[in-house]
N, C-alpha and C positions, 0 to 999 in steps of 0.2 A: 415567231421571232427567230433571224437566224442567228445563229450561236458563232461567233467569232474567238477563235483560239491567236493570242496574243504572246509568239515567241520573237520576244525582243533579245538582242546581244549588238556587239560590236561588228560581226561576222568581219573580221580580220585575217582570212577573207570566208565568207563562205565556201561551205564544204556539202558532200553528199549525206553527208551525216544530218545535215540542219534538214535538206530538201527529201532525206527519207524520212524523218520524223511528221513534217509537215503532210507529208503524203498519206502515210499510214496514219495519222488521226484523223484527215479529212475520207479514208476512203473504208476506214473500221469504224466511221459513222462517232466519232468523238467529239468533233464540230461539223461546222456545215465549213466554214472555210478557216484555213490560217494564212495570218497577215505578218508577214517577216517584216519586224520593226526595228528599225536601226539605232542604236544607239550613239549617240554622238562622244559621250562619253561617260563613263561607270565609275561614279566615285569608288568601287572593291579594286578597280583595277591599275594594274602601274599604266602609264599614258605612253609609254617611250616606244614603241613598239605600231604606235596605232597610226597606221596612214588618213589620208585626210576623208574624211565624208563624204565626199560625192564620188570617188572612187571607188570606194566600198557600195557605194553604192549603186555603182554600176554595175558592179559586180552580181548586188544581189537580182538588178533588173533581169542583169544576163542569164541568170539561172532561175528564175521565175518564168521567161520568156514561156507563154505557151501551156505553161503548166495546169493543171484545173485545181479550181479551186486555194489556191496559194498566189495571193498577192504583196508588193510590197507597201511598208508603208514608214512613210518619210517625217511623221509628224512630230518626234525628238528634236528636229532639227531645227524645229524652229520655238523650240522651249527653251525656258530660260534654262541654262546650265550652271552644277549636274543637273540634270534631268533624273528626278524619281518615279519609278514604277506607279507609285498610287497617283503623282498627276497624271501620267499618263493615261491609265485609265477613266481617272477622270473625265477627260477633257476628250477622250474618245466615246465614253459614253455620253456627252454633249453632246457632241457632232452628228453623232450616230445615233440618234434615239430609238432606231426600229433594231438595233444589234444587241445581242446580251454578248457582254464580254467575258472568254476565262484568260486567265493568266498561265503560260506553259512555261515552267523550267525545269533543270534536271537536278538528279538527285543531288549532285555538287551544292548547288546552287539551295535547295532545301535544308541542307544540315546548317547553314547561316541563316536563313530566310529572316529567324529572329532579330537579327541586326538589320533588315531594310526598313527603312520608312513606313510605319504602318501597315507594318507586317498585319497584323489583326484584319483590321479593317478591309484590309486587298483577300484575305480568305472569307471573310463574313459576305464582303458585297460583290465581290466577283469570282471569287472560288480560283482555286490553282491545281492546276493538272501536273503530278510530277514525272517524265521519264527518269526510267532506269540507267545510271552511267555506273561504266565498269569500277566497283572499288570505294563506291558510295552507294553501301546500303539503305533505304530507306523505313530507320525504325519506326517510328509513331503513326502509321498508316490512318487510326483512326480519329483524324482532327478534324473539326469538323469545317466544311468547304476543301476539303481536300481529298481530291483523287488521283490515285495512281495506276498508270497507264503502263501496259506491259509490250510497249513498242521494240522490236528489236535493237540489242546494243549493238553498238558500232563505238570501236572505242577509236576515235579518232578526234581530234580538236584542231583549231586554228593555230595554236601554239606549233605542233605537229607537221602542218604546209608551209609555216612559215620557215622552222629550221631547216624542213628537207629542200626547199626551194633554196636557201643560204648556202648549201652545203652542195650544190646543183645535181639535184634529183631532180625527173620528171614527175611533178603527181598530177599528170592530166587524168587519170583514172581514181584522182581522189574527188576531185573536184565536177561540179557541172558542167555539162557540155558547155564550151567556150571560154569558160572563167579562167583557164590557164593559159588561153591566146591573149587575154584580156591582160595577164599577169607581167608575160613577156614582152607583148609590144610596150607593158608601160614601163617595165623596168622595175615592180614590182618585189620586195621585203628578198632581193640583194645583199649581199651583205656588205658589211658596210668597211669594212679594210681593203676596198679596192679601190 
């Protein structure tokens, strides 16, 4: 059975940070593939900020383009909204019956974990893989369906391309090949006093 690692976010926009993580646990043998899952939208998060869906997600196509073992996947989008984690899984492991699914997020993302929807349940039946982010330690290592993964940090975020882009930086070198062509021709997280 192939093992599919399941790192869902907003990718507002996608960054090299998401696409080296993805790499490094398909290629340190963690999963056999991971499947960049789009979020349509994160009841933790403010909304104001988030460009539309199929943008983003073109985005992520663009930087998948090619890639091994790292594909996208689109099926938030058409869930009811919010969309939670444990449907999600769910209704992936419907779909997919020959996949065993883990659930990837970072250590941010772990020191809340207890606030999502069936937090329990999503460790006990699919287990969660957690990366290390700079400045979010990961105390209680030993829970059980949880593993921690010692991928290289890279302390960069979406928040991070968004302002430098505002503030008109180039961060073609933050991003995947193309994603900042992608950014420019569309007129992309500009800021907005102009």
């Amino acid at each position: 059975m192939e093992t599919v690692g399941i790192l869902g976010g907003s990718f507002n926009p996608v960054h090299i940070g998401h696409m080296m993580l993805a790499s490094f646990l398909t290629q340190w043998g963690y999963v056999d593939k991971v499947w960049l899952t789009l979020s349509p939208r994160n009841p933790l998060k403010d909304q104001a900020e988030l460009i539309p869906d199929m943008k983003r997600l073109s985005m992520l196509s663009i930087a998948a383009k090619g890639a091994k073992d790292i594909e996208i996947c689109d099926i938030e989008l058409s869930m009811p909204k919010p969309s939670y984690t444990i449907n999600t899984l769910e209704l992936l492991r419907e779909r997919y019956p020959e996949c065993k699914f883990k659930l990837i997020i970072g250590s941010d993302n772990w020191q809340v974990f207890d606030q999502w929807r069936d937090a329990d349940r999503i460790l006990e039946e699919f287990g969660v893989m957690v990366y290390r982010r700079p400045g979010y330690p990961v105390e209680n290592i030993h829970v059980d369906g949880l593993e921690v993964v010692n991928a290289p940090m890279v302390n960069i975020s979406s928040t991070f391309i968004r302002n430098a882009i505002a503030r008109g930086r180039n961060v073609n070198y933050f991003l995947p090949q193309g994603v900042y062509k992608y950014i420019q021709d569309n007129k992309l997280y500009l800021p907005t006093d102009k």
